[in-house]
MARZATOR-826581 format. One record per residue: residue in one letter; residue number from 1; x, y, z of N, C-alpha, C in turn. Coordinates in pm, whole numbers, plus 32768, in hexadecimal, padded with zeros to 4 digits. Layout:
- A,NUM,X,Y,Z,X,Y,Z,X,Y,Z
...
***
This chain:
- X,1,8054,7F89,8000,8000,8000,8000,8057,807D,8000
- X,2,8026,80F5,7FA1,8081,8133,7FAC,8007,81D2,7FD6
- X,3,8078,81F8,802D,800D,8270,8064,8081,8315,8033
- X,4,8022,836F,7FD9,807B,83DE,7FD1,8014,8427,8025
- X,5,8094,8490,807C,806B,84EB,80DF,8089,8574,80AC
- X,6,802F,85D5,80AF,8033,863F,80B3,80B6,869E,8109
- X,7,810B,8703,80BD,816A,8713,8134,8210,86F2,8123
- X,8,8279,8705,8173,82CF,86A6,815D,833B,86DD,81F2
- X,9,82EF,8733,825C,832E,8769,82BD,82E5,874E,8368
- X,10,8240,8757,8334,8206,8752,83B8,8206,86D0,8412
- X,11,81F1,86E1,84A1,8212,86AC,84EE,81BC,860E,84E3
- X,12,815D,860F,84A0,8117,857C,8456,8140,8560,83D9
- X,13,81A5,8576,8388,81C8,8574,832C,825C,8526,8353
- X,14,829A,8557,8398,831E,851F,83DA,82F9,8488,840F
- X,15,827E,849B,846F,8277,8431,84AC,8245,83A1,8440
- X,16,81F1,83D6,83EA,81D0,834D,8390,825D,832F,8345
- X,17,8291,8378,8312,8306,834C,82E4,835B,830C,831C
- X,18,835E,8333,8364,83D6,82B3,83D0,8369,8248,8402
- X,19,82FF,8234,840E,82D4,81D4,8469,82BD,8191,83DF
- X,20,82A5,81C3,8395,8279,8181,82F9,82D7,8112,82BF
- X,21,8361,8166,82E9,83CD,8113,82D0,83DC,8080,832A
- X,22,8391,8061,837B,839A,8000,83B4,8319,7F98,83BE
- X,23,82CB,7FB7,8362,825D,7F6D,8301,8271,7F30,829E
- X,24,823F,7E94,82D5,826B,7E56,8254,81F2,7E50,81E1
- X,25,81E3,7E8D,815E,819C,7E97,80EE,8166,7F1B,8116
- X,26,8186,7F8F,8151,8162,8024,8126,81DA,804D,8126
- X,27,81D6,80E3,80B7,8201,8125,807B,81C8,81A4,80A9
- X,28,822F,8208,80FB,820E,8275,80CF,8224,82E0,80AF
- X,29,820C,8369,8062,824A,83C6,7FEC,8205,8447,803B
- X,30,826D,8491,804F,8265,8512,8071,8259,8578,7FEB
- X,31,81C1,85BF,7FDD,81C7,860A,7F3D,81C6,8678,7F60
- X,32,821F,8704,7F76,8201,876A,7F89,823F,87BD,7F22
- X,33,824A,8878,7F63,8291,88B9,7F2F,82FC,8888,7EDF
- X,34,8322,88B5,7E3C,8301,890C,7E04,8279,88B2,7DAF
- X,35,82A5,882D,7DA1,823E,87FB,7D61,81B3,87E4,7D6A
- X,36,818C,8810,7E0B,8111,8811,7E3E,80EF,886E,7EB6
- X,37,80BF,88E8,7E39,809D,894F,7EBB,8016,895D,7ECE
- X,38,7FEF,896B,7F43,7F48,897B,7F4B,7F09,8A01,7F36
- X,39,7F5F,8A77,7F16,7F6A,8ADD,7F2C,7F52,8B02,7E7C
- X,40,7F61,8A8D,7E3F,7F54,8A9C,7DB6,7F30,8A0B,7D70
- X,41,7E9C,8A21,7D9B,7E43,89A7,7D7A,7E8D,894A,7CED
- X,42,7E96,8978,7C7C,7EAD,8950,7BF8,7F18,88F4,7BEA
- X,43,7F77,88F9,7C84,8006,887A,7C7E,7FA8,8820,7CCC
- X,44,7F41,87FC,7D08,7F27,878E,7D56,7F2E,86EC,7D2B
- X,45,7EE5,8713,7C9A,7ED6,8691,7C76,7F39,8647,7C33
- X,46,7F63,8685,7C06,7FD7,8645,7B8B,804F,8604,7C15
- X,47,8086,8690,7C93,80DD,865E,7CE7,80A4,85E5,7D16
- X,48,8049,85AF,7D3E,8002,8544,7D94,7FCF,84D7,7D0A
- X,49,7FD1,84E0,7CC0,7FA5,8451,7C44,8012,8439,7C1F
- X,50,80A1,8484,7C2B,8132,8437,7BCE,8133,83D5,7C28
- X,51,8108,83B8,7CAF,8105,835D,7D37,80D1,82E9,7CF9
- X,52,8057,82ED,7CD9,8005,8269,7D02,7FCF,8239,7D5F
- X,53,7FA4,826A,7DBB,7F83,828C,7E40,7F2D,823B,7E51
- X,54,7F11,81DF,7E95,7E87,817F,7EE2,7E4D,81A9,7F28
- X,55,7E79,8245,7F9E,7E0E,8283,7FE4,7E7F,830B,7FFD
- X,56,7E41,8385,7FF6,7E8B,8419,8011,7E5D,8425,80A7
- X,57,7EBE,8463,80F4,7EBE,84A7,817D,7EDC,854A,8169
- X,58,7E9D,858B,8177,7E87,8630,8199,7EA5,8616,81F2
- X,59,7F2B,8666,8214,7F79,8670,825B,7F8B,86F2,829D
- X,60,7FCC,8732,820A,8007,87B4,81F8,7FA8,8833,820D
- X,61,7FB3,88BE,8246,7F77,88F3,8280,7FA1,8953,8276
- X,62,7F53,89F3,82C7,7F95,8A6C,82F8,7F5E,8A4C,834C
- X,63,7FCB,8A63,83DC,7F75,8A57,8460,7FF2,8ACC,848C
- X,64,8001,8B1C,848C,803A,8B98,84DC,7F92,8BE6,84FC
- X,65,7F6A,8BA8,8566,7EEB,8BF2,85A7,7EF8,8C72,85D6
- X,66,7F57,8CB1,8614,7F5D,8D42,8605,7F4A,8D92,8598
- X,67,7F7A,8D92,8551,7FCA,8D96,84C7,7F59,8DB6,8486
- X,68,7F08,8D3D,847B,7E8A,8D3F,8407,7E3C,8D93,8436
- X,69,7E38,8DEE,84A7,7DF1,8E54,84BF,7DDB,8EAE,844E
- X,70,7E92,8EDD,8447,7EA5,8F53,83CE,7EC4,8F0A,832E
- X,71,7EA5,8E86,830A,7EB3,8E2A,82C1,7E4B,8DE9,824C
- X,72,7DB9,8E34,82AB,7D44,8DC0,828C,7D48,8D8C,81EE
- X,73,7D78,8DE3,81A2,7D51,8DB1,8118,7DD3,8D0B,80FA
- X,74,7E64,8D56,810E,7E9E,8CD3,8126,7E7A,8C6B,814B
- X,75,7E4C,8C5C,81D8,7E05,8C1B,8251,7DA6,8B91,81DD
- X,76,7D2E,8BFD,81B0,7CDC,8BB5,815F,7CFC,8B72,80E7
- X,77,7D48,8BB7,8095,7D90,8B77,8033,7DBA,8AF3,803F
- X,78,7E32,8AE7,80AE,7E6D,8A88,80BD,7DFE,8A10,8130
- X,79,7DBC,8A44,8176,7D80,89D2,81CF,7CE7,89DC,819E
- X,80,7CA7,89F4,812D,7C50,8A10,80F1,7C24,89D1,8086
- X,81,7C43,8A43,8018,7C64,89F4,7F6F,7CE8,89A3,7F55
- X,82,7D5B,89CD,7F97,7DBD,895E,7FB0,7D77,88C9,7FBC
- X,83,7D31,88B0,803B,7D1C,881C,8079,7CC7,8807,8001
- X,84,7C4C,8856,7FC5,7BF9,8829,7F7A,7C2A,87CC,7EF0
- X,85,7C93,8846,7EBC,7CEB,87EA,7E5E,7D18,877F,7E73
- X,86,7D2B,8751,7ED7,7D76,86C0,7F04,7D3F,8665,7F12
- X,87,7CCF,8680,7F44,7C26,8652,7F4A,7C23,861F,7EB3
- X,88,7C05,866D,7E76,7BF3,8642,7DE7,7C28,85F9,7D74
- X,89,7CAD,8624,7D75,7D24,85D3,7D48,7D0B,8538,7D68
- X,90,7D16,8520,7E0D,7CE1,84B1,7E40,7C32,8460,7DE4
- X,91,7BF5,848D,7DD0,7B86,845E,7D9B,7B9A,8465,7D00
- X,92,7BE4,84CB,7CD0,7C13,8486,7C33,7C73,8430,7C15
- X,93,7CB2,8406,7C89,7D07,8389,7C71,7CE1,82FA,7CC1
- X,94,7C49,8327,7CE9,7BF3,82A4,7D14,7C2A,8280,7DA5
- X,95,7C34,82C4,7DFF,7C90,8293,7E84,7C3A,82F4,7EEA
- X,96,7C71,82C5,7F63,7C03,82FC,7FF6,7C93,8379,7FF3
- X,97,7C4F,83C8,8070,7CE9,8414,8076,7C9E,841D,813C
- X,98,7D21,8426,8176,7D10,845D,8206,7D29,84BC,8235
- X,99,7CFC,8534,8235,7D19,85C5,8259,7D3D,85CD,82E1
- X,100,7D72,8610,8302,7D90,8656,839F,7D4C,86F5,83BA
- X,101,7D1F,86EB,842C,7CD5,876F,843E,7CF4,8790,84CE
- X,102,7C9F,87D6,851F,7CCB,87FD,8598,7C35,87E8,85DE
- X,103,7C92,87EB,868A,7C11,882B,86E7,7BFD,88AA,86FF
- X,104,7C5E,8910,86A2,7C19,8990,86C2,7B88,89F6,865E
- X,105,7B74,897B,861A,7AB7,8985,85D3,7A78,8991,8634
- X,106,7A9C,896B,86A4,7A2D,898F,8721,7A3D,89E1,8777
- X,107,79FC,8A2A,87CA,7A19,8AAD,8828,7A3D,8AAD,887F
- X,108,7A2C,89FA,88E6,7A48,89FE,8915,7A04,8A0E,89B6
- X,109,79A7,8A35,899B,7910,8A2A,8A1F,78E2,89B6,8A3E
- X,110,7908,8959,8A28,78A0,88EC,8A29,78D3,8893,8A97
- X,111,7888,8855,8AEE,78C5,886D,8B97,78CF,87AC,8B5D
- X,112,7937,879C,8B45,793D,86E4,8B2D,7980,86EA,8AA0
- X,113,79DB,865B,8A64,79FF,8664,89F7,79AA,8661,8987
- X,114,79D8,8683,8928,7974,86AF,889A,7975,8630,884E
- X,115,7904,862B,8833,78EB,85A8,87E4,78E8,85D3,8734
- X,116,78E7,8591,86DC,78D5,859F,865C,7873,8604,861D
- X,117,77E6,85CE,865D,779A,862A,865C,775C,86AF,868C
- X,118,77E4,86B6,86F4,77AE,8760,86F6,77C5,87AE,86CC
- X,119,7776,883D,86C3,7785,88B7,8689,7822,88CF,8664
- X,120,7820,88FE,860A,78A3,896B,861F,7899,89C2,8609
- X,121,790E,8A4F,865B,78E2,8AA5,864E,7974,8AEA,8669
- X,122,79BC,8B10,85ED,7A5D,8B1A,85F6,7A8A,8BB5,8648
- X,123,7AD2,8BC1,86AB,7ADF,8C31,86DE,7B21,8C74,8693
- X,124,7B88,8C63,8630,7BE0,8CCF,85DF,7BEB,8C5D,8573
- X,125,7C70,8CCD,84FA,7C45,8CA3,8491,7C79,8C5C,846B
- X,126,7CF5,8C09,8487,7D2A,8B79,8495,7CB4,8B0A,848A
- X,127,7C78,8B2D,850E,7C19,8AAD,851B,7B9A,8ADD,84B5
- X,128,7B76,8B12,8480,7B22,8B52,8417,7B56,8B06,836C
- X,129,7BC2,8B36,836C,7BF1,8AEB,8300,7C02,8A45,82F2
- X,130,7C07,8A18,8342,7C1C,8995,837E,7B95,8978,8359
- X,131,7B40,89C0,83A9,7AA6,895B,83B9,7AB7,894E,8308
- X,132,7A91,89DA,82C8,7A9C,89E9,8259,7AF5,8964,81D4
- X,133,7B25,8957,821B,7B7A,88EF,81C1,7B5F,8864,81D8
- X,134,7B21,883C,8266,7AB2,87AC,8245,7A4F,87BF,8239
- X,135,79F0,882B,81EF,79C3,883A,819B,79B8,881F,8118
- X,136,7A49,8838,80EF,7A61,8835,807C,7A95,87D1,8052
- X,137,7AEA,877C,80A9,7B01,86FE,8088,7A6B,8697,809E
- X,138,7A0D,86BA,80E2,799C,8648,80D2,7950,8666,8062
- X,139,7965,86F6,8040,78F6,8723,7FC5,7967,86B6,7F41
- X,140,79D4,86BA,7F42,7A2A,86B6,7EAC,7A28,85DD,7EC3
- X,141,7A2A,85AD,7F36,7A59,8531,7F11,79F1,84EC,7FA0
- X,142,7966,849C,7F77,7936,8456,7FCC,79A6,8401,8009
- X,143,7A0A,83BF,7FF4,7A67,8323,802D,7AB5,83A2,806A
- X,144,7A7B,83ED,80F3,7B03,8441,8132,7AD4,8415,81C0
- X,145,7B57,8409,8201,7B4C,8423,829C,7B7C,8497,82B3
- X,146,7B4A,84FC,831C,7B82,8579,834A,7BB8,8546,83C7
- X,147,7C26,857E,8407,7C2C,8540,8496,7C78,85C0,84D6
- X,148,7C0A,85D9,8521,7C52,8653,8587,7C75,8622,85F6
- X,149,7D03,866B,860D,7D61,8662,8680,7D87,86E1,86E3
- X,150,7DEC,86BD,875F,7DCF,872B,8791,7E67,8710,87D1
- X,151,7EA3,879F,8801,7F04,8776,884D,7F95,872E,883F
- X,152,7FBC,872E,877C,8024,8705,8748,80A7,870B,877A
- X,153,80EB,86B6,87B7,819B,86C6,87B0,81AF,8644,8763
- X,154,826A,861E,875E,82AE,85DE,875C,8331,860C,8760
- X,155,8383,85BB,8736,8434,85B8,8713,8436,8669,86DB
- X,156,83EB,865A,8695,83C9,86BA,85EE,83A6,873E,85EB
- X,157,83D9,87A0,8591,83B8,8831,8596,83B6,8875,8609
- X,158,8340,88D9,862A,8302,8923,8672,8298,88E5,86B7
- X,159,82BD,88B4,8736,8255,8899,87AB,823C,88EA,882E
- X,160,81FB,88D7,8853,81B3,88D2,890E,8254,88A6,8969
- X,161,823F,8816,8950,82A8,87C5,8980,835A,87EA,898E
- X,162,838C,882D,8912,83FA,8850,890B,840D,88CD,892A
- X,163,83A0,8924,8939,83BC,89B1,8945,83D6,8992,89D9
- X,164,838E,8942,8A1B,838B,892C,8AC4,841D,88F6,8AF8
- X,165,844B,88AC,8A9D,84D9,887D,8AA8,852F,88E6,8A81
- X,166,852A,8940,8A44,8589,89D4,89F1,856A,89F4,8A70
- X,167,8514,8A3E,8AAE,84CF,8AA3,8B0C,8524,8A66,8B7D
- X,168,8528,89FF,8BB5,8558,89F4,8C32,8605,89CC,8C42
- X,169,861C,89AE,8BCA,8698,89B6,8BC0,86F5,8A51,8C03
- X,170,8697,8AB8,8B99,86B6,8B47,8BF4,867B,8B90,8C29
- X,171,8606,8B36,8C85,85EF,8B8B,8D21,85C3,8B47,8D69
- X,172,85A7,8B71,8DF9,8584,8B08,8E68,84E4,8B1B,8E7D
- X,173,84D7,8B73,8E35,842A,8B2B,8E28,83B9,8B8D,8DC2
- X,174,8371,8B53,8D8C,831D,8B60,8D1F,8274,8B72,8D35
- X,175,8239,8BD5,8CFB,81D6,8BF1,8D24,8174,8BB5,8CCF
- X,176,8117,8B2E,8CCC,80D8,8B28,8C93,802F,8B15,8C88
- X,177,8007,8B35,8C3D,7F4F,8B14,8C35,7F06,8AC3,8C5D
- X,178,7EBB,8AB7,8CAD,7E8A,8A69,8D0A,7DC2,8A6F,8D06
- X,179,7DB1,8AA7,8CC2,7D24,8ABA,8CB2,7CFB,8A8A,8C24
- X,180,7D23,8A1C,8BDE,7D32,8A07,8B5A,7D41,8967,8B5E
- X,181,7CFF,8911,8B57,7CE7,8893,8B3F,7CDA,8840,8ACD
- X,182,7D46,87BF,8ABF,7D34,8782,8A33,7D6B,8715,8A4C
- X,183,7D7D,86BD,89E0,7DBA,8634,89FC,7E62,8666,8997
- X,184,7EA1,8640,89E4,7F50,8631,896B,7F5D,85DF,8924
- X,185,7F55,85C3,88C4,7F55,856A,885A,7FF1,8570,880A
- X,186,8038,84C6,8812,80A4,84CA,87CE,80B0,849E,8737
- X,187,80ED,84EB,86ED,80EE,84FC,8661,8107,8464,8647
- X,188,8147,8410,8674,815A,837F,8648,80F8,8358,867A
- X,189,80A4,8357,86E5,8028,8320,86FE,7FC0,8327,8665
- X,190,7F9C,83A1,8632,7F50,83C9,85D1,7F89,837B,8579
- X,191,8002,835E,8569,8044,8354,84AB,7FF1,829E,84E9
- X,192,8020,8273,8579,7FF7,81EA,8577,7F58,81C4,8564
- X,193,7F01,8249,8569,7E5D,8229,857A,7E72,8230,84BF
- X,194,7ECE,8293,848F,7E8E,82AD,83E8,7EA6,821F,83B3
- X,195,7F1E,81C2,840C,7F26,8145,83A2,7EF3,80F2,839E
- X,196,7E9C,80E2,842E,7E5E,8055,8454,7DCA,8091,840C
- X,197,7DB5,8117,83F8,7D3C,8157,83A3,7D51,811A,832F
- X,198,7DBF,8139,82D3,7DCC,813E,8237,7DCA,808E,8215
- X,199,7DFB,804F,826B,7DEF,7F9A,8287,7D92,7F82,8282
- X,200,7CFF,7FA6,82ED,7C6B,7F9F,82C8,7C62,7F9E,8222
- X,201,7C46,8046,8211,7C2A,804D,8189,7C5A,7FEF,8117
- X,202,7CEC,7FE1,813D,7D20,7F8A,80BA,7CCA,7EF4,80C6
- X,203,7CA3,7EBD,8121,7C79,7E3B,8119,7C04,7E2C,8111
- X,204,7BAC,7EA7,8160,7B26,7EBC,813E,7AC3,7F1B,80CE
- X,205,7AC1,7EC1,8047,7A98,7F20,7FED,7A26,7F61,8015
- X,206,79DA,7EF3,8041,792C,7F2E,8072,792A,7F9D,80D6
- X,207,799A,7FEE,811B,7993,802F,81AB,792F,8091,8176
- X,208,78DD,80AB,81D0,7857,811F,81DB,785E,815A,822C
- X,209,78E9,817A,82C3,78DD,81D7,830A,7929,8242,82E2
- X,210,7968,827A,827E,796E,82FB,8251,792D,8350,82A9
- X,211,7984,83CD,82C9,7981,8433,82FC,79C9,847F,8375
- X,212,7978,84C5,83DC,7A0E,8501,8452,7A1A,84A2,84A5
- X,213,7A9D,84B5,84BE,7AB5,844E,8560,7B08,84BD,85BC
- X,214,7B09,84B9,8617,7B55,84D2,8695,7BE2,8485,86A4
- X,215,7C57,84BF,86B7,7CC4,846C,86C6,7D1C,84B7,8715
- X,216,7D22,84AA,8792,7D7D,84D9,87F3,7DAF,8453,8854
- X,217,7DEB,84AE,88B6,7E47,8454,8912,7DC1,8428,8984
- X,218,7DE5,83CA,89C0,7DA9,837F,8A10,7DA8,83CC,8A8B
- X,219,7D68,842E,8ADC,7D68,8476,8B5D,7D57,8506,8B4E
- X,220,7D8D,8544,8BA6,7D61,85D9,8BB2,7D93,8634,8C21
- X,221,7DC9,8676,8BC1,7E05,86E0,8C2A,7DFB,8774,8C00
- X,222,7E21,87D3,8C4F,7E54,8866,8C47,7EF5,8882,8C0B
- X,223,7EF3,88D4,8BAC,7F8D,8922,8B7C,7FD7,88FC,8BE0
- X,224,7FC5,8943,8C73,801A,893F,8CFF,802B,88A4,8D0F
- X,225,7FE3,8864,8D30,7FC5,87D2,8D28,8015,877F,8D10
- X,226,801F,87CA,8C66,8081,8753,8C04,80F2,8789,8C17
- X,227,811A,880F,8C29,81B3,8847,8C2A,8206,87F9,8CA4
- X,228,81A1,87E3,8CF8,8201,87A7,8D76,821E,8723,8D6C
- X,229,818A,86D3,8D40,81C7,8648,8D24,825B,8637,8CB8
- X,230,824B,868E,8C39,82CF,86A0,8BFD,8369,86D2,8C4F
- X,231,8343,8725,8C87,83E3,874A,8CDE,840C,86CC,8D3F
- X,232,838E,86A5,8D8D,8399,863C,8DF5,83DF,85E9,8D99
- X,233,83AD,858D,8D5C,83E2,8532,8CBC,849A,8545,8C95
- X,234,848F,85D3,8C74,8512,85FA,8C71,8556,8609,8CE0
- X,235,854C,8621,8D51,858C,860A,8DA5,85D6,857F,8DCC
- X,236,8579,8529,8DA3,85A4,84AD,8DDA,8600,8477,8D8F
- X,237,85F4,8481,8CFC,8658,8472,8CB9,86EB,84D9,8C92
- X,238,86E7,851C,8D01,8762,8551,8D10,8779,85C6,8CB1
- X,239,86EF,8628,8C93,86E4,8689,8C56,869D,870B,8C52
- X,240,86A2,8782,8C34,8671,87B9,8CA7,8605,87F8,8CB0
- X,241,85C8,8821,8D44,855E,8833,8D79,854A,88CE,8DD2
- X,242,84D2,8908,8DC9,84BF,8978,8E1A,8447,8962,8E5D
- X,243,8418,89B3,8E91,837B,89BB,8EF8,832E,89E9,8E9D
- X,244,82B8,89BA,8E85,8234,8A1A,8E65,81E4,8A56,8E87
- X,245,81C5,8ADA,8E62,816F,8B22,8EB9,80E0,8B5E,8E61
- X,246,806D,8B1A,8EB8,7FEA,8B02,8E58,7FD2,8BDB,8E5D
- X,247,7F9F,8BDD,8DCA,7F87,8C57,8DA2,7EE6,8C2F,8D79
- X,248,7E9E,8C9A,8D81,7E1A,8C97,8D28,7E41,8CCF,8C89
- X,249,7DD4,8CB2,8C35,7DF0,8CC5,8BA7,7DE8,8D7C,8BAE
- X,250,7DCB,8DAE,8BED,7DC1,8E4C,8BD3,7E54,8E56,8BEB
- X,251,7E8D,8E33,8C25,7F14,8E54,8C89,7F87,8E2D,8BE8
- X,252,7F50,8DD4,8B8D,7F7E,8DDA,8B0E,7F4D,8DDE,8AA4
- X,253,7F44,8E8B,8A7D,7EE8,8E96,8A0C,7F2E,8E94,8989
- X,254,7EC5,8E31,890B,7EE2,8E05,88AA,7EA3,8E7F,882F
- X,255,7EE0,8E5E,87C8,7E78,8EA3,874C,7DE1,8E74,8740
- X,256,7E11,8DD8,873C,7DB1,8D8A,8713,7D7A,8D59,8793
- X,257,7CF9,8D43,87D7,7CB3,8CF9,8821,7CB2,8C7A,882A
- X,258,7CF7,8C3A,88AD,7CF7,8BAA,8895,7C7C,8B74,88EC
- X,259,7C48,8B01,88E4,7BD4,8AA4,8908,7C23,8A5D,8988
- X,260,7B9F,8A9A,89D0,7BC4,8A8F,8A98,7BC2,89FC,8A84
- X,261,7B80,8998,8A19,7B6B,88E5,8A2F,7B67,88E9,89D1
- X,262,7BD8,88A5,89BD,7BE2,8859,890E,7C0F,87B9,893E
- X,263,7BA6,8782,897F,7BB5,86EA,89BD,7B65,86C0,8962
- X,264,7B73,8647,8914,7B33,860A,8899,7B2C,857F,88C9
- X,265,7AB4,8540,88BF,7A92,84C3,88DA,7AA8,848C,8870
- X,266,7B0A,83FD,8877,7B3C,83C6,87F2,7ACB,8311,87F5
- X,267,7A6E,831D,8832,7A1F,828C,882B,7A15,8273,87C4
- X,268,79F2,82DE,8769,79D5,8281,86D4,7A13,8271,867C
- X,269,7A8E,828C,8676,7B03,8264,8653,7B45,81E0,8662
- X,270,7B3E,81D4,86FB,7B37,8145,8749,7AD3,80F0,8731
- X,271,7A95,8106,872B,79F4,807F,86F0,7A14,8067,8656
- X,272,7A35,80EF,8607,7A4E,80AA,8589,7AAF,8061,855E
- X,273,7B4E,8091,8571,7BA8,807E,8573,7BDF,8011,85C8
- X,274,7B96,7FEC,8638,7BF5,7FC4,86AC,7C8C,7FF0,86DA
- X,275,7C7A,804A,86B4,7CE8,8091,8716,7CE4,8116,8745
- X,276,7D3E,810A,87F1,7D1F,8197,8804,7DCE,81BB,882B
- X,277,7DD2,8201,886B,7E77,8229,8870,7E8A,8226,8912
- X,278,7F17,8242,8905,7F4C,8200,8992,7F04,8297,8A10
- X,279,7F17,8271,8A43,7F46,8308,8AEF,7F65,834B,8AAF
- X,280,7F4A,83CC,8ABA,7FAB,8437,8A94,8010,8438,8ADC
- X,281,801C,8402,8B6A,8095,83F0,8B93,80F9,83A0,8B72
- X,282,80E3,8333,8B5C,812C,82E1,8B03,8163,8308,8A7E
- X,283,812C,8327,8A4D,8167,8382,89C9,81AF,83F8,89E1
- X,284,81C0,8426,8A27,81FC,84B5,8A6B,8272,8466,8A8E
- X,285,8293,841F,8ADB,8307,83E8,8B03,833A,839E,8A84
- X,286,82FD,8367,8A2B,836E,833F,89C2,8391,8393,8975
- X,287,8353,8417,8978,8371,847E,892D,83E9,84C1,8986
- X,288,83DA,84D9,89D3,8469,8557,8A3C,84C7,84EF,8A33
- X,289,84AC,8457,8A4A,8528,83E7,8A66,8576,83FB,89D2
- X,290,853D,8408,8978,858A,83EB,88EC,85DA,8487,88C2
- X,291,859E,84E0,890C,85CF,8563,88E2,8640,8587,895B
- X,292,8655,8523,89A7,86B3,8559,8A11,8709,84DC,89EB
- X,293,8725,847C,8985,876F,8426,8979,8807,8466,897A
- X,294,887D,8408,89C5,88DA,8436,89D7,8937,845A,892F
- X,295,8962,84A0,8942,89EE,84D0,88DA,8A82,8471,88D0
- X,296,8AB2,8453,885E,8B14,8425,8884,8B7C,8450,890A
- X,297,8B82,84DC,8927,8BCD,84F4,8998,8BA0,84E9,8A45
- X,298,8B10,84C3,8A22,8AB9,8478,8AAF,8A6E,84F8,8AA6
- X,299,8A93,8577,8A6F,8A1B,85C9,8A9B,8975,85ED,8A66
- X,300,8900,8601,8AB0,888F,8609,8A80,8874,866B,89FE
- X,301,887A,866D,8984,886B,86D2,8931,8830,86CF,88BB
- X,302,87F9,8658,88AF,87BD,8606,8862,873E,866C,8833
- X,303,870C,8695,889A,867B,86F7,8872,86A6,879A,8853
- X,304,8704,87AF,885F,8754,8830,8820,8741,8818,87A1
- X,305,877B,87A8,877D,8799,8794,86E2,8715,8786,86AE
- X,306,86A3,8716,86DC,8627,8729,86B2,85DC,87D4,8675
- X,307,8603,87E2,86E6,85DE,8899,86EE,85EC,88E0,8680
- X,308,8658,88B4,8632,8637,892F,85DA,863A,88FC,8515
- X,309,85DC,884C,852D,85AF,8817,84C5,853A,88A7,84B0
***
């Protein structure tokens, strides 16, 4: 099976590729920039059919959520008519495709995790464009899964996770958000739900559950929450750690409005799929353990170097 992904940098893009590599009978192809920009609908298809693709992953994205404040037309472009194209491409070359979307389509009020079917109602224009774009991928290709996530780290790029490891490296303690609830979800967790997903599909021609799923980490916590279980984590492995000190979200004001609960109930994901993903704690620790792996000279620096993929 061969799966081309949208992308060839983001932090789910890294992770299928390497975990991909250790699958026996998948294949998978990172199609991005210059040959596939979403930003310019007219390369989509041709970059993604020289493949041959058995199922596409929308991957690739604008997610600088500040940003798309002063951005929106970019914003939409690329997480908009971008995804739609990919969407489509996907259905003229007869194949499902699996998009990635977010939990910030929702506002965020809703006193319990969000199920599939509720409202959305995007606080800024990140999550606006987003909703917008599984839209557009369900309007362009019935055989799509959308799967919103929440709470992304790994090894890879720009995270939560590594900024907390940068941050305490130089100071003895860090002020973070504490009125803001979600599950952490690890980027190899997801790349592992997209394969045991794209495995369904490939074996099941007849599948009829098409449509959104929920895909986060298993539990729930606060920003503050997770920053400490991460330092604690790093600490133990001999890397370093500061105090946290819980702030309310006013105490850090953004451009963009983030969603007080972006906790996503992943059951039906799990009923369809049979699978759900580990602890977020558990995944947190194989994530800081691999980024604090020793250096040839014994020292921790391993996530320095990550840092500035």
């Amino acid at each position: 099976m061969r799966l081309a992904v949208t992308g060839r940098d983001g932090q789910v893009v890294a992770s299928l590729l390497e975990a991909g590599r250790r699958l026996e009978g998948v294949e998978v192809v990172a199609v991005g920039r210059p040959q596939l920009d979403l930003a310019q609908p007219g390369t989509v298809f041709d970059a993604l059919a020289v493949w041959k693709p058995d199922i596409i992953v929308s991957a690739a994205a604008y997610t600088a959520v500040d940003q798309a404040e002063a951005e929106r037309d970019l914003a939409f472009a690329v997480n908009a008519a971008g995804a739609g194209a990919v969407a489509e491409a996907a259905a003229r070359l007869g194949v499902p495709i699996i998009h990635l979307s977010t939990d910030y389509v929702f506002d965020g009020t809703k006193d319990g995790a969000y199920v599939e079917t509720d409202a959305t109602r995007p606080l800024g224009i990140y999550g606006a464009s987003k909703l917008a774009g599984e839209q557009a991928v369900a309007a362009a290709n019935p055989r799509h899964l959308i799967l919103r996530t929440s709470w992304v780290y790994s090894p890879f790029g720009k995270n939560f996770l590594k900024t907390m490891l940068e941050r305490a490296a130089g100071s003895g303690e860090i002020a973070v958000v504490a009125d803001q609830w979600g599950n952490p979800t690890s980027a190899f967790d997801v790349a592992t739900a997209i394969f045991s997903a794209a495995a369904r599909l490939g074996r099941d021609r007849d599948f009829d559950a098409y449509g959104i799923y929920h895909l986060a980490g298993t539990g729930e916590t606060n920003w503050s929450g997770f920053a400490r279980h991460i330092l604690e984590m790093s600490l133990a492995h001999g890397g370093p750690h500061a105090q946290v000190r819980d702030i309310a979200t006013g105490d850090y004001p953004t451009k963009a409005p983030r969603p007080a609960n972006s906790r996503l109930s992943t059951a039906k994901f799990s009923r369809v799929f049979a699978w759900q993903a580990p602890d977020w704690r558990l995944s947190t620790l194989e994530t800081v353990s691999r980024l604090l792996g020793k250096d040839a000279d014994g020292s921790f620096a391993t996530w320095r170097r990550h840092s500035d993929r």
